[in-house]
C-alpha beads as a LAMMPS data file, in Angstrom:
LAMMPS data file: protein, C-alpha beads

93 atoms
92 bonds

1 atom types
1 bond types

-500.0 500.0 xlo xhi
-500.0 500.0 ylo yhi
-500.0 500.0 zlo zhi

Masses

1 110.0

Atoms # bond

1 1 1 -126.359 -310.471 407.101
2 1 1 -128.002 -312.733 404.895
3 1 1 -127.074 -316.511 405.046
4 1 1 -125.609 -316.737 401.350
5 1 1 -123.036 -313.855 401.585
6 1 1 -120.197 -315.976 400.983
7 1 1 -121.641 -317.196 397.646
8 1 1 -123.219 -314.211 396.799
9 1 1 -121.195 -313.394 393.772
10 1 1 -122.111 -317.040 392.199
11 1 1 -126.044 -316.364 393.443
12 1 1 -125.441 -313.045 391.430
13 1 1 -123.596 -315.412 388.615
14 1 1 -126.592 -317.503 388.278
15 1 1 -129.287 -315.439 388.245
16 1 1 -127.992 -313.555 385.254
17 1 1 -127.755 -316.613 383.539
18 1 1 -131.461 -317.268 384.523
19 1 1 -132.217 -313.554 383.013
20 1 1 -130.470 -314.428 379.813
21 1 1 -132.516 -317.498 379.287
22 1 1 -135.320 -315.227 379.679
23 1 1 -134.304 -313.075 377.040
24 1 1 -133.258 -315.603 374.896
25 1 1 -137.174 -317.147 375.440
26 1 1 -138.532 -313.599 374.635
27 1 1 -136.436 -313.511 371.745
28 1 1 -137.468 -317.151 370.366
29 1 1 -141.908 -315.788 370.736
30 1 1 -140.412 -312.699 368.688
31 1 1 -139.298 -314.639 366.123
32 1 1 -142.208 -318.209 365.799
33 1 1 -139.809 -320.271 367.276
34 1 1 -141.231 -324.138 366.676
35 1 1 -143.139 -324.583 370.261
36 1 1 -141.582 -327.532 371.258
37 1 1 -137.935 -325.360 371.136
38 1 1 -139.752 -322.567 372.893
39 1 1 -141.193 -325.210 375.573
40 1 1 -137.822 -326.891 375.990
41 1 1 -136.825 -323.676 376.946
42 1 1 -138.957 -322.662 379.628
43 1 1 -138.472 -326.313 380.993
44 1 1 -134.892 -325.581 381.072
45 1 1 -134.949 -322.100 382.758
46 1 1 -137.556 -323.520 385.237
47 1 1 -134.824 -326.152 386.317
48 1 1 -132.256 -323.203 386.996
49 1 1 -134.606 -321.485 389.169
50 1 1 -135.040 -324.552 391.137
51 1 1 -131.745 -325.068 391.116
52 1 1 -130.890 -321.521 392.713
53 1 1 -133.732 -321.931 394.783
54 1 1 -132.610 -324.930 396.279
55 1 1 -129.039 -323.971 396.641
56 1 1 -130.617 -320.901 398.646
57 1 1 -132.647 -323.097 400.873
58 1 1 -129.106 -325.131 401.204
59 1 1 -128.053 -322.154 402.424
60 1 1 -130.792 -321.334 404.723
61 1 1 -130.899 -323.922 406.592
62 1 1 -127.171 -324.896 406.709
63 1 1 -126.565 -320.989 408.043
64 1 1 -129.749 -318.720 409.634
65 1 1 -131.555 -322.144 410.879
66 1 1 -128.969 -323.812 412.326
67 1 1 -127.611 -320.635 414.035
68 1 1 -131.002 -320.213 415.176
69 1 1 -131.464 -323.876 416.649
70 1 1 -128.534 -323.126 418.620
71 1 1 -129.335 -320.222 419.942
72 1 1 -132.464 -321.889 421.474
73 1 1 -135.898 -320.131 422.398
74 1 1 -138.716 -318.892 420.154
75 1 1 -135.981 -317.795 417.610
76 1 1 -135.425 -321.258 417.207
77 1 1 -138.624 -322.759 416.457
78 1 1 -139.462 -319.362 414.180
79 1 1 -137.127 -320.152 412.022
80 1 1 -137.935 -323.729 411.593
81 1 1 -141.769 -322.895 410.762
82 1 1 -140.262 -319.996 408.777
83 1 1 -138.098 -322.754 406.440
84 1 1 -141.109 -325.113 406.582
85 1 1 -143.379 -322.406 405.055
86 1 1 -140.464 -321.765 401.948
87 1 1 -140.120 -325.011 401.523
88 1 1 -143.823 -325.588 401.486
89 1 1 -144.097 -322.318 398.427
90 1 1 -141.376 -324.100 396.500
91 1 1 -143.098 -327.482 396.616
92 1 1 -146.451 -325.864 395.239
93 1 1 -144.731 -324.002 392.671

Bonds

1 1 1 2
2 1 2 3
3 1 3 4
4 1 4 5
5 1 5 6
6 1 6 7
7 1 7 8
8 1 8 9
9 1 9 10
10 1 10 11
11 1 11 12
12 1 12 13
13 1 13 14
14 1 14 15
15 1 15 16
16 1 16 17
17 1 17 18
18 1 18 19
19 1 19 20
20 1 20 21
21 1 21 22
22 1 22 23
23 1 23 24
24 1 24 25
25 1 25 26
26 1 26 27
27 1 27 28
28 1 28 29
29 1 29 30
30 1 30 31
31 1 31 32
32 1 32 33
33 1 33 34
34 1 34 35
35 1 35 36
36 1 36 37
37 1 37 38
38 1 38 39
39 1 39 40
40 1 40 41
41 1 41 42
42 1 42 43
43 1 43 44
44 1 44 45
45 1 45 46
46 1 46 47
47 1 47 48
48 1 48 49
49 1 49 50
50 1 50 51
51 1 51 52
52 1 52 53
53 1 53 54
54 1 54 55
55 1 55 56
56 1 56 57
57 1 57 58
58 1 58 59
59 1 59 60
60 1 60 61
61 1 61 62
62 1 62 63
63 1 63 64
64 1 64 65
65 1 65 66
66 1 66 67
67 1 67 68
68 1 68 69
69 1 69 70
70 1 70 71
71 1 71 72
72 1 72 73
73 1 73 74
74 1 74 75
75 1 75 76
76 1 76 77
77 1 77 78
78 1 78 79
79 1 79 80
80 1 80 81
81 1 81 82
82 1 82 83
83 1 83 84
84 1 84 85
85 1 85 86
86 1 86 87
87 1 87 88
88 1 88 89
89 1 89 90
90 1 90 91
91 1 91 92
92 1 92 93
């Protein structure tokens, strides 16, 4: 079961947000919205993803790590790297 199944309807919440900011950006290049408006846009849908993306890590760790940690074994330190490696991706990006 994933880790955020007790949020999942607010994940699901979010997200559609995030995909009508999206289509709200498409909509603004349709129509020569000023750049700056169409740049404060992406800034701002950019921040939700991080957002989400950070509440999932939240979850992550708080849930499938910790679980893992005390189970003990090579589980344990899989899951560690595993969360190191995400967190690594969302750092670059």
């Amino acid at each position: 079961m994933a880790g955020y199944q007790a949020q999942k309807d607010d994940v699901v919440r979010r997200l559609r947000r995030i995909e009508g900011q999206v289509r709200g950006l498409q909509r603004m290049v349709a129509e020569d919205a000023y750049c700056i408006d169409v740049l404060t846009q992406v800034a701002a849908t950019n921040a939700a993803l991080q957002s989400c993306a950070l509440a999932h890590l939240e979850e992550h760790l708080n849930g499938c790590v910790t679980e893992a940690i005390v189970k003990g074994g090579e589980q344990a330190q899989a899951k560690v790297s595993e969360a190191s490696q995400a967190i690594a991706r969302l750092v670059r990006a």
